[in-house]
N, C-alpha and C positions, 0 to 999 in steps of 0.2 A: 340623420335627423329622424327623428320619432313621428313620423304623423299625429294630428291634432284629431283625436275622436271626442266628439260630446258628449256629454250626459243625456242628452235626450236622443241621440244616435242609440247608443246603449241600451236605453229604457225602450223604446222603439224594438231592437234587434234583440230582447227579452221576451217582451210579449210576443210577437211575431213566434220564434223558437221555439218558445215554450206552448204557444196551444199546437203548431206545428208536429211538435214531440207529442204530447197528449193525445193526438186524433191518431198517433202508428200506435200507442202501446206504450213510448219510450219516458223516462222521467227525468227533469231535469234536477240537479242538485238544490236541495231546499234552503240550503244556505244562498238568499240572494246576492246580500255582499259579494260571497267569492263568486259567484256564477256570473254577476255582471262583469267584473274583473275579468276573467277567463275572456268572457263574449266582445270586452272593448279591447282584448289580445288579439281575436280574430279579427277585429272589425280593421285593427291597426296593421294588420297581415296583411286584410285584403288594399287598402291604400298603399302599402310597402310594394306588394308584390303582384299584385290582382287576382288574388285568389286566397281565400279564407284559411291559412293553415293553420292547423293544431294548433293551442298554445301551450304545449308544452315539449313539446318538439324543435329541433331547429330548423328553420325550411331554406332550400338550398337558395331560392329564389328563380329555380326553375323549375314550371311545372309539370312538365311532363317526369323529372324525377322525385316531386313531392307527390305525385296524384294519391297516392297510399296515406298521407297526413291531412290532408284535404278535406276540413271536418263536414261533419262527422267523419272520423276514420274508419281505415279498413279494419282497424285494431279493437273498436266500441265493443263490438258484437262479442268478440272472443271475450273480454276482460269484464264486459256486463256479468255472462254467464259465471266466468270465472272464481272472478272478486267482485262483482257486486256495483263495479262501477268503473268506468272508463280511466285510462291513465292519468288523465291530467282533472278528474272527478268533474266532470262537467256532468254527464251523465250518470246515474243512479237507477238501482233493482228497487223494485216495490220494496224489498227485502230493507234495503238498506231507509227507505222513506219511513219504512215502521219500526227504526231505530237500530237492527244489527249494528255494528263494529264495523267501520274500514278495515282495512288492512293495507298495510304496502302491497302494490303493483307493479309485477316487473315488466322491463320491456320489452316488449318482444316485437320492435318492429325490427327486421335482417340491416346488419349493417350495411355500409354502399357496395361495400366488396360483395356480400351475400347477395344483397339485391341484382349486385349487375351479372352476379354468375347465374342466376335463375332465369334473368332476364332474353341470357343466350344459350337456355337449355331449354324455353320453354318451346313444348309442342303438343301433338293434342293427345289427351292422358285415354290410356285403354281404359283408362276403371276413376270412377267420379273421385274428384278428390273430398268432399263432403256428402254426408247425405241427405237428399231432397226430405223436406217434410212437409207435410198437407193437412191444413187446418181442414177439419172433417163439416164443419160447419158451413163455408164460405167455396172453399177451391184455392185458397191462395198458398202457392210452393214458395219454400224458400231454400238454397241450399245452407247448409250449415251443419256444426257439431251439434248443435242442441237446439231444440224450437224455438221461438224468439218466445218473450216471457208474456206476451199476448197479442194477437193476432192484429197485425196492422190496416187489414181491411172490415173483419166485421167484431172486433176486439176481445173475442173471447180468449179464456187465459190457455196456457200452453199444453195443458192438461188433454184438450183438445185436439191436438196435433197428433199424428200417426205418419209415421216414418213410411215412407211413399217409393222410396231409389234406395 
């Protein structure tokens, strides 16, 4: 059975989110329709299962092997940079707010087989696996492929940033 989420849960778990997302930098998809949608998918995740997974993903119903879909995902950040906007378009690039084009997203979370071989291969890495970047304004590192699209502590854009590691 489906859990019952309300429209005022939703509208509620909207606003919340979206200034939320605003004060790091992040933006949420301008299409409210689909983004409430998406957000009463989460909201119906977290009654399912007790923890807000993806909604477009399928979550196992145990979290310690969802922690990676657990939104925001671990997957936002690459696919923001990427395409412009997260798997299941919750999240959106200024890019995409000032009209760019979608595109299709592929997926790229590892399957369970992938998942669990990493899982018991993981140890501590000689050399970063991302590199650290420093918003020159503020101090705040983050590691990643690319600098976040503006700065989630004192919000200047990514332009800002100087590769640090």
């Amino acid at each position: 059975m489906i859990p019952n989420v309300k429209d005022d849960e939703v509208d509620a778990f909207y606003e919340k989110l979206k200034k939320q997302a605003e004060s790091v930098g992040y933006h949420l998809n301008p299409d409210v329709k689909f983004t409430k949608e998406l957000l009463r998918s989460i909201l119906i995740n977290e009654k399912r299962y007790g923890y807000g997974a993806c909604p477009c993903r399928l979550a196992s119903g145990e979290k310690t092997e969802d922690r990676d879909i657990i939104c925001p995902c671990d997957y936002r950040d690459p696919d923001l940079d990427e395409y412009g906007t997260c798997y299941c378009g919750l999240y959106v690039s200024g890019e995409i707010l000032k009209g760019k084009k979608l595109t299709s997203i592929p997926e790229r979370r590892p399957s369970p087989e992938e998942r669990a071989s990493v899982e018991k291969s993981v140890e501590a890495p000689s050399v970063l696996k991302f590199p650290v970047w420093r918003c020159k304004v503020c101090g705040y590192l983050c590691a990643r492929d690319k600098p976040p699209e503006s700065c989630p502590i004192c919000k200047v854009s990514k332009e800002r940033f100087e590769r640090f590691i």
